[in-house]
Structure formats: C-alpha cells, structure tokens
N, C-alpha and C positions, 0 to 999 in steps of 0.2 A: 697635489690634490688634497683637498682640507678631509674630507672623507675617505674613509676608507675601502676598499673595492673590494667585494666581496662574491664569492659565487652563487650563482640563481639560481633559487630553487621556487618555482613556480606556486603561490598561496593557490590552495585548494578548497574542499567543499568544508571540511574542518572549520580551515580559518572564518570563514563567509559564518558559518554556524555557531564560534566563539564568539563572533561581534554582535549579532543577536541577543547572545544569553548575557554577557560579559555587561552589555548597556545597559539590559533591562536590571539585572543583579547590582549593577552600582547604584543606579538613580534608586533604588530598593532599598539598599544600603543606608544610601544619604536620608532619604525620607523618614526611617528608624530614626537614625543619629538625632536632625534636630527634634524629633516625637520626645526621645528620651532625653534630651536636655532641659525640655522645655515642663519635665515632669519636676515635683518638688520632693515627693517620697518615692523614693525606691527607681528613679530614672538612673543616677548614677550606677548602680548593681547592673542594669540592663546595657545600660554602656559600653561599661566598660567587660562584658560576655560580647557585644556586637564588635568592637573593637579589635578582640582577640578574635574573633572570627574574621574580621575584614584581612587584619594582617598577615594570617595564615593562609588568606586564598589568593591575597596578593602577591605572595613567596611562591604558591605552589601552582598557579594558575596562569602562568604564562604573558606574553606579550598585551593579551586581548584584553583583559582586565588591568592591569597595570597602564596602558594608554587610557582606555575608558574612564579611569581613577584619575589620570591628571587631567584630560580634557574634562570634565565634573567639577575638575576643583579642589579635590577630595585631598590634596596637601593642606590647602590652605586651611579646610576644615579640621585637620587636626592638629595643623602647626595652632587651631585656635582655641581647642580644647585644654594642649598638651600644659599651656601658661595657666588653666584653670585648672590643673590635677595634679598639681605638686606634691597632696600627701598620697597620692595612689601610684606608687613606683612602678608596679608591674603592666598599668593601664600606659603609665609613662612608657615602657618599653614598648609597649604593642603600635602606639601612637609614633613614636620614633621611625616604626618599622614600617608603618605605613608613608610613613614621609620619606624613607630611602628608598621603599618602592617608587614611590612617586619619581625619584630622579633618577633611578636607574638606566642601563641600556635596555634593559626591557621597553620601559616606558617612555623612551625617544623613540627607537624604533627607523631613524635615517640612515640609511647606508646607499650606497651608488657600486652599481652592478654595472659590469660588464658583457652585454650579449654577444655571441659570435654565431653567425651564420654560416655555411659553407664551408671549405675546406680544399686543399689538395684534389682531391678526389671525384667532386663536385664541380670544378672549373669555377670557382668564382669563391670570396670572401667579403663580407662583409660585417659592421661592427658597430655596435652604439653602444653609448652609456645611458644606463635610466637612475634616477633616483628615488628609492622608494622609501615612504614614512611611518607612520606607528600605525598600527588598524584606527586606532580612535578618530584618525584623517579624516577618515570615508574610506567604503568599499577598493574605492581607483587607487589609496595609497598603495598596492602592493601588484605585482604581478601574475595574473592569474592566466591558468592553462590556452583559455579562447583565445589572447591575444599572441602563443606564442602560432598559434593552427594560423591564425590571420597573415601575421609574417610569414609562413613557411607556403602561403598562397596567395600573395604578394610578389615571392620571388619565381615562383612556378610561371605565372599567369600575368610576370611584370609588364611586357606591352600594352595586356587588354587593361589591367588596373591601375596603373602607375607612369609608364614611361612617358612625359610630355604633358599630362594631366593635372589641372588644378585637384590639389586632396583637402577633402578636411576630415579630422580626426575627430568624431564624435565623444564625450564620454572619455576622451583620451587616459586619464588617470595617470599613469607612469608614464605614457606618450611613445611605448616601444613602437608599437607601427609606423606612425607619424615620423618618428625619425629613420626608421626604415625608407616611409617612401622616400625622404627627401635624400638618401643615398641612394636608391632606386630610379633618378630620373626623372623625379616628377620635376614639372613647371614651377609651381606654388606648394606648399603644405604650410596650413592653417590645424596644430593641435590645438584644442580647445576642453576647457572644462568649466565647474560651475565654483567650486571649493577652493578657496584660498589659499588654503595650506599645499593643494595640488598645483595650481599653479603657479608656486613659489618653485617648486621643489622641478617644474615644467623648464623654468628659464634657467636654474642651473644646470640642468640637463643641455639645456639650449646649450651652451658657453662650453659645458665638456664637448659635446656634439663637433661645435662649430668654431673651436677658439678662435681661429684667423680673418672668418668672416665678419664685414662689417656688417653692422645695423645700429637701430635706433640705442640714442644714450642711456634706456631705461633697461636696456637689455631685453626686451620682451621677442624683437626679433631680431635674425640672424641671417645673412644669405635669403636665399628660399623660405624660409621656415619661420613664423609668427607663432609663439604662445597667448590665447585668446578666450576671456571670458565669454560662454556662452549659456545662456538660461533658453532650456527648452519650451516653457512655459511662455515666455513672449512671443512665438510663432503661434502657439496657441490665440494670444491676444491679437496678436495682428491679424490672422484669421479670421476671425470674429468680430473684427472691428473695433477692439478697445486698446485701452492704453499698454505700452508696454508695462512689463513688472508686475501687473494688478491680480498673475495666477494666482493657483493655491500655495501653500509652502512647502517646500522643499520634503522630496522622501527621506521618512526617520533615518534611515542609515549614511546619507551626504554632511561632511561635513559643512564649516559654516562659512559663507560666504558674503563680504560687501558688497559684491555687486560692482567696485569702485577699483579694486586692485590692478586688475590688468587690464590694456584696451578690450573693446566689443568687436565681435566677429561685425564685419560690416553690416546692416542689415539686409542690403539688397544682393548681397553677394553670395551668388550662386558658384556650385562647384561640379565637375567633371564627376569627379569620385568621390563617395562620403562612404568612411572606414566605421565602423562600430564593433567594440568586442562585449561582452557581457553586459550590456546598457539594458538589461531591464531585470530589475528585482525588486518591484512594487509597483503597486497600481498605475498609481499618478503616472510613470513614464509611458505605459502604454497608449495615450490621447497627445502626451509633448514628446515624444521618441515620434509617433507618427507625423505628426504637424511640423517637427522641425526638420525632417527627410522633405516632407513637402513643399514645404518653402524654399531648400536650398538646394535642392540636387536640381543642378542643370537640364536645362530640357534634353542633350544628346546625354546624359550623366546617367550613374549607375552606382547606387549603395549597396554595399557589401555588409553584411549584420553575421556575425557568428555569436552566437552564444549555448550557455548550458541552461537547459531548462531546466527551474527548480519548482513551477507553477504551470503545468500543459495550460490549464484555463486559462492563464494571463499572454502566456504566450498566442495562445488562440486569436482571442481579444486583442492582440497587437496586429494581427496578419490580420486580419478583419480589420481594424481600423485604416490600417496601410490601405488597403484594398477598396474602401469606402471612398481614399481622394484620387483616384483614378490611377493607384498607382498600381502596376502587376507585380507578383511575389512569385519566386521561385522558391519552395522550402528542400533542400538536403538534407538526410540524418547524415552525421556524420560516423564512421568506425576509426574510432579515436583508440592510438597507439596507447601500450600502457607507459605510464609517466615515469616511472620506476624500474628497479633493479625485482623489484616482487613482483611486476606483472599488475603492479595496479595502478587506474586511472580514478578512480570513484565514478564511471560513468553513472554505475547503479547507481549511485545517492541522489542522481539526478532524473526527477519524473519523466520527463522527457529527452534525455540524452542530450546529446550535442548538435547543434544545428547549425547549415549553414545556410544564410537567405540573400540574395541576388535581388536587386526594386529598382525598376526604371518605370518612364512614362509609360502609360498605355499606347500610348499615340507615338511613341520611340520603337513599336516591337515591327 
C-alpha cells in the first residue's frame, strides 16, 4: 500500500471551524501580498512584516491553513517574490518557510485509514479503508462524527437499510458508509460526489476496498460498487425544466470540480436507499439536497440524512423544502455518545445537536 494506514480519529466541529477562518485568513493574506507589491514607496517594509506573519502562522497554525496556503497558490506566490528579494535575507527566510509549509505533510494531508466495525463480542466484523485528504479538499476530505453514527445504524437496521437494496451515497466525501453498505449486502452501491480531489481519493479507496473485483478499466467501479460524479443542482434544473449544469455555483467550502472526471450518476436512475451524513452547511444545499432526494429516491425508497446542526434555520428550511415535494420527514435528536476518553463530543457547539431524518413518498406511508 503506497499510503500509509493510519488510525481514525474522527474531524470535528474545530476542524469544520479552521477551514472557515483558515480560507478567509489566506485569500486576506494574498489580497495584502499583491496590494503591497504593487506599491512603489514603502510596499516592500509592509511585505515583508506580512510575510513574517504568514510564515509564522503557517508553522503554528496547523493542517487548515497550510492546505488552504497550497490550494491558493501561495507557493507559487512566494517561490515568485523570493527571486525578487535577494537583498532582503530575513524576508528570504520567512519566504522559504512558507514555501516548506506549502510541501509539508501538513499541507498534503492524504493518508488511508482503516475502519473496523464489530468484534468478538458483537458477532459479526466488518472492515473498510477510506482515504482521506487535506481540509483545503472540501469539507468531505476528512471524516467526521455523523458518518461514523450512520455506519453503526446501517449495521443495527441492515435488512430494512441495506441488505438487497440499490444504495446511493449522497455527499459521500471519504465514502465510509458506501463501502459499508456494499459489505453489508446491498444490491448496488453508487458513492457519489461533486469535488474532484474527492473523487480521486473515492476510487483508490475503491481498489483497497475491492482488489479482486473486476470492473471497468478506468477504475471508477468495482464489483457492486460505482464511484460517481454527482451535482445536486442539476435535479434542481431538471425540475424546473432547464438545462443541466445552468445552477448557481458551487458552496464556498466544496472543493473544485470538472464536472468531466468521473462518470455521471445515471440520470434517470433511482435508488432503494439514499445515505447522506453532514450534507448541509450552507444555503444553496438546502433547495439541491432537497431536489436531489427527489428525483432519485425510489418510489418504495427511503433516505436516511443524519447530520450535526450548526444553523437550526437552515436546517428548518431543508425539512420544509423536503416536505414541499410531497415527501414525509421523520426528524430524531440524536443522544450522541461522547467521542473521547474526556467525555466530549462537541454536541454543544452545535445549535441544534445531532439529528437523525428518515424521507420516503407520502404515497409510500
């Protein structure tokens, strides 16, 4: 295995909150940089003070900012400086030190984890590899708490969810469910996402997943199991009656996507079960989260949605919109175990706790 296997530790409301600050603080940054190059008296002095500040908080500042810094660009920008500041030595170091930031393991951020479900104990084991990327990905590079609550209610509730069932994995991100169900039973599992970098990082999972199984020569699928660009916003279109593609753009925190990388979820293809974990943290997904549950969940089909509320209104707004195309909503709080050896989860950091939501046809109940 080219990667390394490392143990899980579940990204939390922290991480989710670094890549916020981390994005906004760079594009801040770079906006300064050229301001002050572009100055002719007294730009260099402010430079190189921004300079030494950037590379001090890229040392001290973790994973979030050091991704954010290379998906930016912000090597390039200094490896372009550093060839015009030969006589300023110290500005030279600070410059260097952002450019080592830039290549660090921080600032890759890919490793491939091993999950294990079950046990002795339990009657039953089960096992996947995910692979996860830098925060700078998107939100889905990493694995966060809701998806591991989905798996552990996936395996509880595998006949009515999984066993025999076409799945698709909404929002998949790392794809832990998705390759759950397809050891679980399922029929089909279609993991899908929008981010390129996610979906790269989807089909090597695939291959650890699935070595023995055949599939297509592009690697995208395996046995059972399809890794599959999906844009929620063309359900929206097709809804409406316009072209695919023509939504709005993509939420600030999704990394960046062609559109061209990996095949397309069929369009007319509906599914049994559609899995979603954290798939909503800004507006826009609440109108294409809703429309894309509506177009594909099967008419006997049943969507599972767990997430962490960090927005009660937005979330509101989503169950309302669900509710609007004739579909019924179950909502659960959930009493989420703590995540830790200290007894904490961050439930409180989040406005509305943890939820679990159930949406079939009206006409299905």
């Amino acid at each position: 295995m080219s990667d390394k296997e490392l143990p899980c530790s579940d990204a939390d409301e922290e991480d989710f909150l670094a890549i916020i600050v981390a994005n906004e603080t760079v594009l801040r940054w770079q906006e300064k940089w050229v301001s002050y190059e572009a100055e002719e008296d007294g730009g260099r002095g402010k430079l190189a003070v921004l300079v030494k500040d950037i590379a001090r908080s890229l040392v001290d500042g973790g994973e979030a900012y050091a991704s954010e810094a290379v998906a930016c660009g912000m090597a390039d920008q200094a490896l372009s400086t550093l060839k015009r500041c030969q006589d300023h030595p110290e500005m030279m170091d600070d410059l260097s030190t952002i450019i080592v930031a830039c290549s660090g393991p921080s600032a890759q951020g890919d490793k491939v984890t091993r999950l294990t479900f079950g046990g002795a104990e339990q009657g039953f084991h089960h096992e996947i590899f995910i692979k996860e990327g830098a925060l700078a990905d998107g939100v889905g590079a990493k694995l966060w708490r809701v998806a591991r609550i989905m798996c552990e209610r996936m395996i509880h509730d595998r006949e009515e969810m999984i066993l025999g069932k076409t799945v698709l994995e909404v929002g998949a991100g790392v794809g832990a469910c998705g390759f759950l169900a397809s050891r679980l039973g399922a029929r089909s599992v279609v993991i899908s996402d929008y981010v390129d970098k996610l979906l790269l990082n989807l089909r090597e999972a695939l291959a650890l997943n699935m070595p023995d199984e055949e599939g297509d020569e592009d690697g995208w699928t395996r046995g059972n199991t399809a890794i599959r660009f999906i844009d929620w916003e063309d359900s929206v279109d097709r809804s409406a009656g316009g072209a695919s593609g023509a939504g709005p753009p993509p939420a600030a925190l999704d990394g960046d996507s062609s559109r061209t990388l990996a095949p397309s979820v069929e369009t007319r293809a509906k599914f049994q079960t559609i899995i979603g974990t954290d798939v909503l943290y800004e507006w826009p997904m609440v109108s294409s989260l809703s429309s894309c549950i509506e177009e594909r969940l099967a008419p006997d089909g049943i969507a599972y949605i767990c997430n962490a509320v960090r927005d009660q209104e937005m979330f509101d707004a989503l169950i309302e919109c669900i509710r609007s195309k004739h579909l019924a909503v179950e909502v659960v709080s959930l009493d989420v175990a703590p995540a830790n050896d200290e007894g904490w989860c961050q439930e409180a950091s989040y406005e509305g706790g943890f939820v679990w939501c159930r949406v079939e046809h009206e006409n299905a109940i």
